[in-house]
N, C-alpha and C positions, 0 to 999 in steps of 0.2 A: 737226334737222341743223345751224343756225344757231345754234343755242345750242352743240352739242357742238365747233365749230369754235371756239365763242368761249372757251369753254374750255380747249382746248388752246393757245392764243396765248401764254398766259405761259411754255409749255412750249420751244412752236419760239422765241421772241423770246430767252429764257433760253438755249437750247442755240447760237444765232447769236452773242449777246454772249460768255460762255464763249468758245467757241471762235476767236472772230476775236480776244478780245483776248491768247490764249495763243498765238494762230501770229503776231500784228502784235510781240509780246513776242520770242519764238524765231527771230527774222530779224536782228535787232539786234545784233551782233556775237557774239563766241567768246572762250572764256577755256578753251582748248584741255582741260585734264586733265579739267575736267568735264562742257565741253560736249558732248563728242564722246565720251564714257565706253560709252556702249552702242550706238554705230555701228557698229564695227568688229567689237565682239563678238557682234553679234546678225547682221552678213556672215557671221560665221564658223559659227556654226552653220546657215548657209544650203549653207553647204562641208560639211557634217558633222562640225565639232566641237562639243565637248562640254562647257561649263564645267563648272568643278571638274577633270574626268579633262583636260583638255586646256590649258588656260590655268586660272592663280591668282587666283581672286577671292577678296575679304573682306567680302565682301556677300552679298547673294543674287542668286540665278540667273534669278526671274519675270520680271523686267523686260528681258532680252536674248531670253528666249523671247518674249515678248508684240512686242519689239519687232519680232522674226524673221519675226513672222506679219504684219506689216504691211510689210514689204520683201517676204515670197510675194506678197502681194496686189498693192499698190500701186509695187512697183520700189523697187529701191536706192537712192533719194533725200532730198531733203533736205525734202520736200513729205511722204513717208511718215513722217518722222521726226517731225516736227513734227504729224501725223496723229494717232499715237498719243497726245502728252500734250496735245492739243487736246480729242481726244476722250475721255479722262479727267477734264479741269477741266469739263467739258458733262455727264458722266456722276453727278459727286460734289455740282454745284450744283444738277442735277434731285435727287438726294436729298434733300440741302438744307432746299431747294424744299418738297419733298411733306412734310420734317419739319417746318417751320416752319407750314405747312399744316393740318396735326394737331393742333399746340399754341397753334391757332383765334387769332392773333395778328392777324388781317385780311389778305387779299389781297394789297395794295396793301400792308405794310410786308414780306411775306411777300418778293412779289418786289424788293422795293428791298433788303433786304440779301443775299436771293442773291445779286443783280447783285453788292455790295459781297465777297462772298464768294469771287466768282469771279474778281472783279479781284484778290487779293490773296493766292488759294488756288495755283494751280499756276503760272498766269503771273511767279511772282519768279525761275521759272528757266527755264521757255516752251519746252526742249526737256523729253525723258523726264529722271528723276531718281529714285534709289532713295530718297530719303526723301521726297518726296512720295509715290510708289506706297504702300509702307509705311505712311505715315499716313493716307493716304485711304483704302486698305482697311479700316483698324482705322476708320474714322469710319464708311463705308458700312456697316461689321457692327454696330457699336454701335446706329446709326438702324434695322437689321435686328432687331433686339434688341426696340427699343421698338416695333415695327410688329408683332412675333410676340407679344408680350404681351398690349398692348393690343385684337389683334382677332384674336386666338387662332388667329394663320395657326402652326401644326405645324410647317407645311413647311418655314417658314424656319430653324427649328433646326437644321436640317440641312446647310441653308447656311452659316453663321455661322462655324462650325470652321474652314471651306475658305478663306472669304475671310479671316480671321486665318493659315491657314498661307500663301498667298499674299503676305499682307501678311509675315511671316517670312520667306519667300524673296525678296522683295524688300529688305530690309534689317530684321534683326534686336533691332537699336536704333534706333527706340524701340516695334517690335511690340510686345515683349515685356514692357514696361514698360506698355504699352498693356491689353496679352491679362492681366495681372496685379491691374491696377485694377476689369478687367471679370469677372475671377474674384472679387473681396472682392463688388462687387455682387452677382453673382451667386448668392453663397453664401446672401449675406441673403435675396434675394429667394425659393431655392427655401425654404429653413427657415423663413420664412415663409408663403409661399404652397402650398407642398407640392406644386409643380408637378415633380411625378417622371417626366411626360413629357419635358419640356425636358431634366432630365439626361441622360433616357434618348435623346433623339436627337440630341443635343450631342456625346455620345460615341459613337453611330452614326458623323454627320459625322465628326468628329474619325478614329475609326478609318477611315471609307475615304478620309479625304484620307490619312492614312501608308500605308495600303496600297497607294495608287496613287504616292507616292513610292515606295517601294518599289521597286515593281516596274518604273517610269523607272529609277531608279539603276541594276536588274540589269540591266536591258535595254540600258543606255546603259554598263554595265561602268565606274560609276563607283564606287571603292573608299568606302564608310559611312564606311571611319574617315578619309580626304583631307574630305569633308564636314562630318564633326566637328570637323577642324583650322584647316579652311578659314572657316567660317560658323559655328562656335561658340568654339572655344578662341583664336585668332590673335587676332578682335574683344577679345572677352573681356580679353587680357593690354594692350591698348591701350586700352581702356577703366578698366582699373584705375589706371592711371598718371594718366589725367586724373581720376580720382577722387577722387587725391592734393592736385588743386592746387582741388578743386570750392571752397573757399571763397574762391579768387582770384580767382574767373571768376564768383562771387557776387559780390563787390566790385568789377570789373571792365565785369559787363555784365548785371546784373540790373535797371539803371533801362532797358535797350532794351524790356524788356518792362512798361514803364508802365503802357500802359492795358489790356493785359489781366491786369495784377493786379489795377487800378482796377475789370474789370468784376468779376473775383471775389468782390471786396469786395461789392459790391453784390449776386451771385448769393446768396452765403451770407445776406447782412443781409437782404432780401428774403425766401428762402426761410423762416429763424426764426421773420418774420415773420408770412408765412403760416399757418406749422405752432402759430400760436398764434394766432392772429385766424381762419382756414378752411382746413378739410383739404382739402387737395390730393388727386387720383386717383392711386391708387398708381403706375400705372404710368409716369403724369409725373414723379414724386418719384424713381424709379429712374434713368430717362432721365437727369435733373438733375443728381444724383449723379456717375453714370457721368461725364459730359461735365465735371464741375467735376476731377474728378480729370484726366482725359484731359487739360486745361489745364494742369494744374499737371506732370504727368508730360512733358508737350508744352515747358513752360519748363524743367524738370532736364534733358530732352535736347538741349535747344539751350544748355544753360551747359556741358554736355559736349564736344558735337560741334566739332569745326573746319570744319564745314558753316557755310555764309552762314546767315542767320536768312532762315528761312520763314513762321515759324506766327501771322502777322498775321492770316491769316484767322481766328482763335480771339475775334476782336473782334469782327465782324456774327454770329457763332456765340453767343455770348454774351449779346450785347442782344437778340439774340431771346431766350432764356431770361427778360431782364432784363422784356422787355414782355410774357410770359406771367406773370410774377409779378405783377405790378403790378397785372395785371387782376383779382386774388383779393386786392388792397389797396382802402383806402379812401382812398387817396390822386389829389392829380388828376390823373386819366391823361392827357388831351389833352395838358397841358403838358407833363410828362412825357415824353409817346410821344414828339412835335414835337423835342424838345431832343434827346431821344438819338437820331432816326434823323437828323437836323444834326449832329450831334457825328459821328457815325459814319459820315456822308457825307463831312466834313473830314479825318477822323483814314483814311479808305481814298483819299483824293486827294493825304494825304501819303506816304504810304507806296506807291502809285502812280505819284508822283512818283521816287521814292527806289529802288525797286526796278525795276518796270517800263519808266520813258520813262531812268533815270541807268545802269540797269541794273548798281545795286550788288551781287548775287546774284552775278556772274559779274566782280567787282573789274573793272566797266566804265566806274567813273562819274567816275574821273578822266582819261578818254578822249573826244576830240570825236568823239563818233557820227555827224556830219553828213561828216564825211573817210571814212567808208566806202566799200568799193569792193563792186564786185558778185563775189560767189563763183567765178560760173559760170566766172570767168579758167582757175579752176585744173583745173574740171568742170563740163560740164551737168548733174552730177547733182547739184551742189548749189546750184543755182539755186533760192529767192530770199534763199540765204544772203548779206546783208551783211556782209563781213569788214571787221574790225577785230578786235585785241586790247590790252590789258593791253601786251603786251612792247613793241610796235612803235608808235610815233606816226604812219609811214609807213606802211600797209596794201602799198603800191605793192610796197616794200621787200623787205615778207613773205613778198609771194604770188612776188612773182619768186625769193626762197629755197626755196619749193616746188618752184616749178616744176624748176627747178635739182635738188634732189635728186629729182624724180620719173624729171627724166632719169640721174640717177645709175641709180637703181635698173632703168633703159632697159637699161646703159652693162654692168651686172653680168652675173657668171653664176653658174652654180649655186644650190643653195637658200640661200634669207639668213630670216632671222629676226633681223626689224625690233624696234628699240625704239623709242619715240616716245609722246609726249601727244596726237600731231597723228592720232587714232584714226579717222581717213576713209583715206588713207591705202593701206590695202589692196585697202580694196571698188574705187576708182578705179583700179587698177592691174593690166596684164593679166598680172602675172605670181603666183604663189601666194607670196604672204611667209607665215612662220610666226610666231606669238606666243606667248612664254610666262606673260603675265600680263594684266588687262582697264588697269590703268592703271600709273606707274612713276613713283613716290616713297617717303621716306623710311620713309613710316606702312605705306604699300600690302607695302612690300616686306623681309622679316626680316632684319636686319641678322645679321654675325656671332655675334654675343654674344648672341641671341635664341634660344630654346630652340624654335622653331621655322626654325630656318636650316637647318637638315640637309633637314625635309622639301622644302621651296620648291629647295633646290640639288638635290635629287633628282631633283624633275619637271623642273629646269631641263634637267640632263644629260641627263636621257630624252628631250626633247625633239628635244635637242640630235644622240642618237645615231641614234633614230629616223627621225630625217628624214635622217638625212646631211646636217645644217647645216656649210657651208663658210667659211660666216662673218657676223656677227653687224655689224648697220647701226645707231648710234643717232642720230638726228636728234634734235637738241635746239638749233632757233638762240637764240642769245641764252642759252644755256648754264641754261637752268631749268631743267635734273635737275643736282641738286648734287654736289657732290664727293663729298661722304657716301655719293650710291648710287650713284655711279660705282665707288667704293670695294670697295662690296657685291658691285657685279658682279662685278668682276673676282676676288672672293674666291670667286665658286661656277664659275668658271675654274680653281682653284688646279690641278686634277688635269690639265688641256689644254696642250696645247704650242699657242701663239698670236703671231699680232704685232700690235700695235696701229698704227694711221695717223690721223693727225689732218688731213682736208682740209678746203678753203673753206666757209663758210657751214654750221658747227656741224655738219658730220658727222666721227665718231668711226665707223671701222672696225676691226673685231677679225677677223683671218684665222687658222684653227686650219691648221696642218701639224704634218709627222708630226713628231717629236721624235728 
């Protein structure tokens, strides 16, 4: 019984550190468009709406459900919020964990790079975020992968699918680049191993995860083809354009990802080395593979994205690979191990530094975090939110701008449908605002000239008719929605008879009358 308790310690110590150091992360001020990205929309399906059929996303949809079910549970607050991606960075470093485990690297370095793992894995952004959901999905399935090979668990084949299409509805770049790398694996592995079960309940999985979309979409009467516009082709024609400039943003910002090119080097030079001094167990050799690509696919989507950089964690990921090699080398390992789990303690205390305590994720770090003021001003329910942001050097400032339009929206009548970054917003407010999109900028939302602009003006009007919207509220202080999609709006107005008002403290009204 004393042994089995001693056992599990690394487990609860692991899920304690994770999760205190992603909610101690997620208190530390607000960088509104992102922070609060899946607040308001996962309130809203608490209302009965429905992304996609109901507001415009260009993402995926998992992560406003997942968050939805943590505001049933645990209330509309800022403690449930923080709930969910606590308990995801706790969830991906027990994997980790048990992989690191596997690939018999010792205990004791096993747990010291989780720890470094979990510092560096979900905490750079410490609320929910679709690309971390995304990518840790695709990691827990891959480590799924190597669990179901190696001790011939079936059952997880089954699994695998779901948690990649998960990780797909969550955000589709960089799943997909992910689920792509793990299909060339793949391939290899059944053509050689002739594991025709694996295919066979790969595409079990696979089909009853689409089946059971499926039949959400019918049942929630959301149209396939809004879903295919929304979450595959809109991304898609935004993604090509940055495609265009992909060898500027290699010259630009390929030294941020230093050392985990640096460990690459070493995975590949290592591994040759093996495969010519003592064979490796296959199933490690796949693992290796997989995860060397998964890195390199993890740096092409971050020279992509206009996302803050994440994927630090791909470095305690990595030197564990680094110290499973080494062990099947004749080289001296003590020294060795010693150096790089010190390199790897320094190199996660910098970037610890930089992301987590400056909180550069959320363009906080040239902000004194210590002028923070307590949330709760604006709501108890988001109490132990620290505010502060980016725009305002004065928190004071801000909040009492809130307050200010919240009483506006006191002061109003009839149905309004809100625009704003400031996506809490709704849930705090006893009146029913309508929305027609999860966030509102230049990228989020199809410009005229976008051959996607007719569908988004479409749902707009519908929304607009639907509800008997009377008029249209956009809070923007300190004016960061640009002129550009100011622009936009008003261009999927063209057919409305409207007046616009511009009062105190960055609100912009649009009143529709008859013509």
């Amino acid at each position: 019984m004393y042994n089995s308790k001693l056992l599990l310690l690394p487990y609860f110590a692991l899920v304690i550190i994770a999760f205190s150091i992603n909610f101690w992360t997620g208190i530390r001020g607000v960088f509104p468009i992102d922070t609060f990205l899946h607040y308001d929309t996962a309130f809203k399906i608490l209302e009965n709406e429905v992304p996609i059929r109901d507001y415009w996303v260009i993402h995926g949809i998992s992560l406003d459900y997942f968050q939805s079910l943590f505001f049933y549970i645990f209330g509309v607050n800022w403690i449930s919020y923080l709930a969910h991606s606590s308990i995801f960075n706790s969830l991906t470093t027990i994997f980790v964990y048990i992989f690191f485990n596997q690939l018999e690297i010792g205990k004791i370095n096993s747990f010291l790079l989780s720890v470094f793992f979990s510092i560096l894995a979900y905490p750079v952004s410490g609320v929910p975020f679709l690309d971390h959901h995304a990518t840790f999905f695709c990691l827990i399935s891959l480590i799924l992968f190597y669990f179901s090979i190696k001790h011939k668990r079936t059952y997880l084949y089954y699994i695998i699918p779901i948690l990649f299409g998960l990780a797909f509805l969550s955000k589709p770049v960089p799943s997909f680049y992910i689920f792509f790398s793990f299909l060339i694996v793949l391939a290899i592995y059944i053509l050689k191993e002739k594991d025709v079960l694996l295919l066979r309940n790969l595409a079990i999985g696979s089909i009853i995860f689409l089946l059971l979309l499926f039949i959400f979409f019918k049942a929630q009467n959301v149209p396939i083809r809004s879903f295919y516009e929304q979450i595959i082709l809109y991304p898609l024609s935004i993604g090509e354009q940055r495609i265009t400039n992909i060898f500027e943003m290699i010259n630009n910002r390929i030294f941020n990802y230093k050392f985990i090119i640096l460990s690459l080097f070493l995975i590949t030079f290592l591994l040759l080395k093996n495969l010519n001094y003592k064979k490796l167990p296959k199933e490690n050799n796949y693992i290796i593979f997989i995860l060397i690509l998964f890195s390199i696919v993890m740096i092409f989507h971050q020279l992509l994205t206009k996302n803050q950089n994440f994927i630090f964690f791909l470095i305690p990921l990595n030197v564990g690979l680094i110290l499973y090699l080494i062990e099947n080398t004749e080289y001296k390992k003590n020294v060795i191990l010693f150096t790089l789990i010190i390199t790897t303690f320094l190199i996660t205390l910098k970037y610890h530094e930089r992301f987590n305590i400056d909180r550069k994720f959320h363009e906080l770090q040239n902000v004194n975090l210590n002028s923070s003021i307590s949330s709760s001003q604006i709501s108890k329910s988001l109490y132990p939110l620290k505010w502060i942001t980016p725009s305002f050097k004065d928190p004071e400032k801000e909040l009492l701008i809130i307050k200010k339009f919240l009483k506006q929206i006191d002061n109003e009548t009839g149905n309004i449908l809100l625009i704003t970054n400031y996506n809490f917003i709704d849930s705090i407010t006893e009146k029913k605002l309508f929305m027609v999109s999860r966030n509102y900028d230049d990228v989020t939302i199809p410009s005229k000239d976008n051959k996607f602009f007719l569908s988004f003006k479409n749902q707009f009007t519908k929304k607009i008719n639907e509800n008997n919207i009377e008029k249209i509220l956009i809070f923007s202080p300190k004016k960061n929605m640009s002129l550009k999609f100011k622009n936009n709006l008003l261009s999927y107005l063209e057919e409305k008879c409207f007046d616009e008002q511009n009062l105190d403290f960055g609100i912009d009204k649009i009143i529709f009358k008859k013509c």
